[in-house]
C-alpha positions in Angstrom: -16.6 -28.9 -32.2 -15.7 -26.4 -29.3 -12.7 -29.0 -28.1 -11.3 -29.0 -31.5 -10.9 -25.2 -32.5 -10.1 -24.8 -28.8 -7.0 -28.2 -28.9 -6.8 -26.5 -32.2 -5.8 -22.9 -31.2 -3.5 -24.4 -28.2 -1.6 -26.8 -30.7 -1.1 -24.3 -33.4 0.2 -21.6 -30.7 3.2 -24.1 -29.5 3.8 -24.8 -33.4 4.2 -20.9 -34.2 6.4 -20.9 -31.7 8.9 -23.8 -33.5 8.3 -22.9 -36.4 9.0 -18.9 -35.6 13.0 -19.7 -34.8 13.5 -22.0 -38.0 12.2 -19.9 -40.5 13.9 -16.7 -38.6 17.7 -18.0 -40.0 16.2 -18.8 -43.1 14.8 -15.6 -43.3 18.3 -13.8 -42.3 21.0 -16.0 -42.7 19.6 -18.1 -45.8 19.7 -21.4 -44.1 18.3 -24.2 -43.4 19.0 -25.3 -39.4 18.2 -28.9 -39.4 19.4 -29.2 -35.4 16.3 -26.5 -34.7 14.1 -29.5 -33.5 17.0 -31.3 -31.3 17.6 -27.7 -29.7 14.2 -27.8 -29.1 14.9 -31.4 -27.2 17.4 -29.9 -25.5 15.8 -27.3 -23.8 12.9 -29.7 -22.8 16.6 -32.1 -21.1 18.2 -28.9 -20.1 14.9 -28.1 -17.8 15.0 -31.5 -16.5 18.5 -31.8 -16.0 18.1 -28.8 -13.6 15.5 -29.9 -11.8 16.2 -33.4 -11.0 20.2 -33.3 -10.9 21.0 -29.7 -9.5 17.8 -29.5 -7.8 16.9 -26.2 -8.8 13.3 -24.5 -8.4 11.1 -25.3 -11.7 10.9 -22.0 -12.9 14.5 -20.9 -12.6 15.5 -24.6 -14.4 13.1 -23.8 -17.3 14.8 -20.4 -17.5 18.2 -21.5 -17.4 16.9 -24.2 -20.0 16.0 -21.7 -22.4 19.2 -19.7 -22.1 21.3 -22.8 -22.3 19.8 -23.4 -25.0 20.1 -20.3 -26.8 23.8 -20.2 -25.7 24.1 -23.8 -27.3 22.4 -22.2 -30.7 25.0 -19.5 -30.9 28.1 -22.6 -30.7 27.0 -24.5 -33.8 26.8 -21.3 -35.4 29.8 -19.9 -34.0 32.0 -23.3 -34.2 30.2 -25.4 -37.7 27.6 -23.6 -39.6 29.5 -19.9 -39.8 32.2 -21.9 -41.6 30.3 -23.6 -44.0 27.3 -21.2 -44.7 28.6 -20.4 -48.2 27.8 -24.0 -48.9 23.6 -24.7 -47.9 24.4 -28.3 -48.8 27.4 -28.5 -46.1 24.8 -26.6 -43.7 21.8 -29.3 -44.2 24.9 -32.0 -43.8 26.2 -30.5 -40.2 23.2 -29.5 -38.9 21.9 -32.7 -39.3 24.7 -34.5 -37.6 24.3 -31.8 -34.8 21.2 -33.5 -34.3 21.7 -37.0 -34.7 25.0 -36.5 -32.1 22.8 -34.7 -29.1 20.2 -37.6 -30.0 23.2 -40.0 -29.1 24.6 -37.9 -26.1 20.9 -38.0 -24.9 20.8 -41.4 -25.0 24.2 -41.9 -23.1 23.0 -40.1 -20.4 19.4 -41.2 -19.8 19.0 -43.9 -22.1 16.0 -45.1 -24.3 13.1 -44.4 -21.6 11.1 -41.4 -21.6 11.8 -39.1 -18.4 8.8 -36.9 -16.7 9.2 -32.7 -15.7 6.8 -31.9 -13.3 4.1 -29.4 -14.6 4.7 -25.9 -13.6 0.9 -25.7 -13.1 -1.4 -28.6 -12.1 -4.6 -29.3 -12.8 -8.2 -28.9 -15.2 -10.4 -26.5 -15.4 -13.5 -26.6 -18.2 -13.6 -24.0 -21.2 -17.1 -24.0 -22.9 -17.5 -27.6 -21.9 -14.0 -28.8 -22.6 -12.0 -29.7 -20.3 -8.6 -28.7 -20.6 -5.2 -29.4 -18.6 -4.2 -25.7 -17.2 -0.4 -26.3 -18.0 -1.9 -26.2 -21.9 -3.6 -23.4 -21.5 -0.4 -21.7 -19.9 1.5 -23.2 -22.9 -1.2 -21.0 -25.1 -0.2 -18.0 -23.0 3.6 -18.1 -22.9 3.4 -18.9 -26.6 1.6 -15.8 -27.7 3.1 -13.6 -24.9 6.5 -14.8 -26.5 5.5 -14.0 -30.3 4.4 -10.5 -29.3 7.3 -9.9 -27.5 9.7 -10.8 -30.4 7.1 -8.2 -32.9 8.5 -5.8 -30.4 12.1 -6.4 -30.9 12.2 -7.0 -34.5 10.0 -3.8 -35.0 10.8 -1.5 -32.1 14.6 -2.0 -30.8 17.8 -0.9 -32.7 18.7 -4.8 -33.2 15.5 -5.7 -34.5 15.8 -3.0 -37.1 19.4 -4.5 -37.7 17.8 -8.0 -38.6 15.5 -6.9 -40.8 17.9 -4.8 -42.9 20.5 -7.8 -42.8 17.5 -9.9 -44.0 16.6 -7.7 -46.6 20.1 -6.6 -48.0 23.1 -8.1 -46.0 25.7 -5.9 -48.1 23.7 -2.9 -47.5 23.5 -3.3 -44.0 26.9 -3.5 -43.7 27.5 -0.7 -45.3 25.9 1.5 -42.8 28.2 -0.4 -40.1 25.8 -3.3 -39.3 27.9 -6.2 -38.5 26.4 -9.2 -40.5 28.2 -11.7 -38.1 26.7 -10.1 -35.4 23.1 -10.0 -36.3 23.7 -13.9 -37.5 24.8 -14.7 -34.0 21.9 -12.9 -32.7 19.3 -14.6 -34.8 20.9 -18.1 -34.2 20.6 -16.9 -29.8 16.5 -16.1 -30.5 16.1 -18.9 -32.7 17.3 -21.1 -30.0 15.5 -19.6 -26.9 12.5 -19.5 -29.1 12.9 -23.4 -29.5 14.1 -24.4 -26.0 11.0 -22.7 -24.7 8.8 -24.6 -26.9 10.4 -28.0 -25.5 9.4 -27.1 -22.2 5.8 -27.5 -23.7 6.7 -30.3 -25.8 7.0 -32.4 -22.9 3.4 -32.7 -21.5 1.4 -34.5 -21.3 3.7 -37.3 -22.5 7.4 -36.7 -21.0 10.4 -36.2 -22.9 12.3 -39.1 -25.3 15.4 -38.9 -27.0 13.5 -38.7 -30.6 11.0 -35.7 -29.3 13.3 -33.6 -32.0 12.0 -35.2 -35.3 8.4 -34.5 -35.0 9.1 -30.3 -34.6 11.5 -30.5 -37.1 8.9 -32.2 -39.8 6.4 -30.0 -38.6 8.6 -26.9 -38.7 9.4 -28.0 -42.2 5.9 -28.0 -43.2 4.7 -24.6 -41.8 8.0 -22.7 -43.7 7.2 -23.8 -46.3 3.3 -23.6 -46.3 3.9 -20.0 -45.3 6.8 -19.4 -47.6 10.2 -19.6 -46.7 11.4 -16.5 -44.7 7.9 -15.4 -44.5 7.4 -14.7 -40.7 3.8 -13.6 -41.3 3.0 -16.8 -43.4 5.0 -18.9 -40.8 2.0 -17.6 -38.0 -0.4 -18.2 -40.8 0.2 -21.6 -41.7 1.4 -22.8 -38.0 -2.0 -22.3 -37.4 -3.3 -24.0 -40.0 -1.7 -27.1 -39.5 -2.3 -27.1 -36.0 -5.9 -27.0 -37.2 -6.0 -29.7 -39.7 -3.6 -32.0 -37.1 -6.1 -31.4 -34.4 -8.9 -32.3 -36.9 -7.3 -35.4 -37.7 -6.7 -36.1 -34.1 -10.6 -35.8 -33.0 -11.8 -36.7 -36.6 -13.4 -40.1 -35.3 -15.8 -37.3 -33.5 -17.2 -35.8 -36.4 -17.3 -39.9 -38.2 -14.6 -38.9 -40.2 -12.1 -42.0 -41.3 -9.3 -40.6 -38.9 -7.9 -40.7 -35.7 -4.9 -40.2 -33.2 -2.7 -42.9 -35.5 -3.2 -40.2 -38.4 -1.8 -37.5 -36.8 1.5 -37.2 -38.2 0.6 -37.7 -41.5 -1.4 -34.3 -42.7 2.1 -32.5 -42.3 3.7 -34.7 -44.3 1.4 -34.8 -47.2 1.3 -31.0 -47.3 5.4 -30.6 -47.2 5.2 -33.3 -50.1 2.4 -31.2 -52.2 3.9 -28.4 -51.9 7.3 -29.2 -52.7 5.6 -30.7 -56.1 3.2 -28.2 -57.1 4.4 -24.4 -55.1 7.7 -24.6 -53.5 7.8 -20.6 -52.6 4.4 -21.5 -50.6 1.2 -19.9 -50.4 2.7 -16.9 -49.3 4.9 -16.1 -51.9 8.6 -16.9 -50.0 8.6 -13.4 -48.4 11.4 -12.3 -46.6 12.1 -12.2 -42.5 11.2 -8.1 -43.0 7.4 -9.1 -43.9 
């Protein structure tokens, strides 16, 4: 039981951190950013373009991975989505050809196989008699260390305060002189670093493919609207509980439950479909970005 809640709390960490961004533009900008999990593949390519192509140090490719990424978030907002956001249906249309066309430019460039980034820390080490890879537990760290860090800026800096009063009332905001386009392009530029960082992660133990994006996005899709769309607080909520159930499933042979590894994906899926049935504001009431 100690591997699972301890898997358990290091999965549902990394999906916070996914699922943080895509509900963020929901949450401001009142749409739904179906190229969230192929930014999230690019910032996993983007770290190992740097490394094995420009031969840059690890750290400063992840970095530069991240703010490529973020920089890529703000041009399909800047370019496509800011000229179709009255229309959520033409949003869902060209974000999702966003992501099916850096699927395809993946695949031009490295082909089908799946391509390795070397850890940025090696090694086990043993956690209540676990044993765990350290690069998972450093995921845990730069997951939460990045969460608290964005509470900070929405709650404590002048452009934080700016999001949350474009979230709650964009015609109000601008009339105190708060540029909605602005604050739009700024929540696209966090929502992006926020899912480049978590492809870094997304890449051990198993490498990086040119389908990695699907899985975040289904899973992203799950936790918003488990924790109710805009919700920030129910997006932590319910990122960690489907991190739970997922690792659950995962180790479920363990406890002689009829589950395994091949049953992973699945739990997400059936709770998107339930809910989307039976509560479609989620179990947190469809609060806004502010909550």
């Amino acid at each position: 039981m100690e591997q699972i809640v301890l898997f358990a709390v290091v999965r549902s960490a990394l999906y916070a951190l996914v699922a943080l961004g895509f509900t963020l533009i929901f949450g401001v900008a009142r749409v739904l950013n179906l190229s969230h999990g192929a930014l999230l593949m690019a910032g996993a390519y983007g770290a190992y373009i740097g490394i094995n192509l420009f031969h840059l140090n690890l750290y400063l490719s992840f970095a530069l991975a991240v703010l490529a990424t973020a920089l890529l978030a703000i041009a399909i907002y800047k370019a496509l989505v800011r000229r179709v956001s009255d229309s959520p249906v033409l949003v869902l249309i060209v974000t999702l050809a966003v992501a099916f066309i850096l699927q395809e430019a993946i695949v031009l460039a490295f082909g089908y196989r799946t391509q390795i980034i070397p850890p940025p820390i090696e090694g086990t080490v043993v956690i209540a008699g676990t044993i765990i890879d350290k690069v998972q537990l450093l995921a845990l760290a730069v997951s939460l260390v990045a969460l608290g860090l964005f509470w900070l800026f929405i709650h404590r800096t002048r452009f934080g305060r700016a999001i949350l009063a474009t979230a709650q009332d964009p015609k109000g905001a601008a009339l105190v002189g708060i540029n909605p386009d602005r604050v739009y392009t700024l929540t696209w530029a966090l929502s992006g670093a926020l899912a480049g960082l978590a492809g870094l992660f997304f890449a051990y133990p198993g490498g990086i493919v040119f389908n990695m994006w699907v899985n975040p996005l289904v899973i992203s899709f799950a936790i918003v609207i488990l924790g109710g769309l805009g919700s920030i607080p129910g997006t932590l909520i319910a990122a960690y509980l489907i991190g739970f159930v997922e690792t659950l499933t995962f180790y479920g042979g363990q406890l002689n439950l009829p589950l395994g590894p091949s049953w992973v994906g699945l739990p997400s899926l059936f709770i998107l479909i339930l809910l989307l049935i039976f509560r479609p504001q989620g179990l947190f009431g469809g609060e806004q970005a502010s909550s």
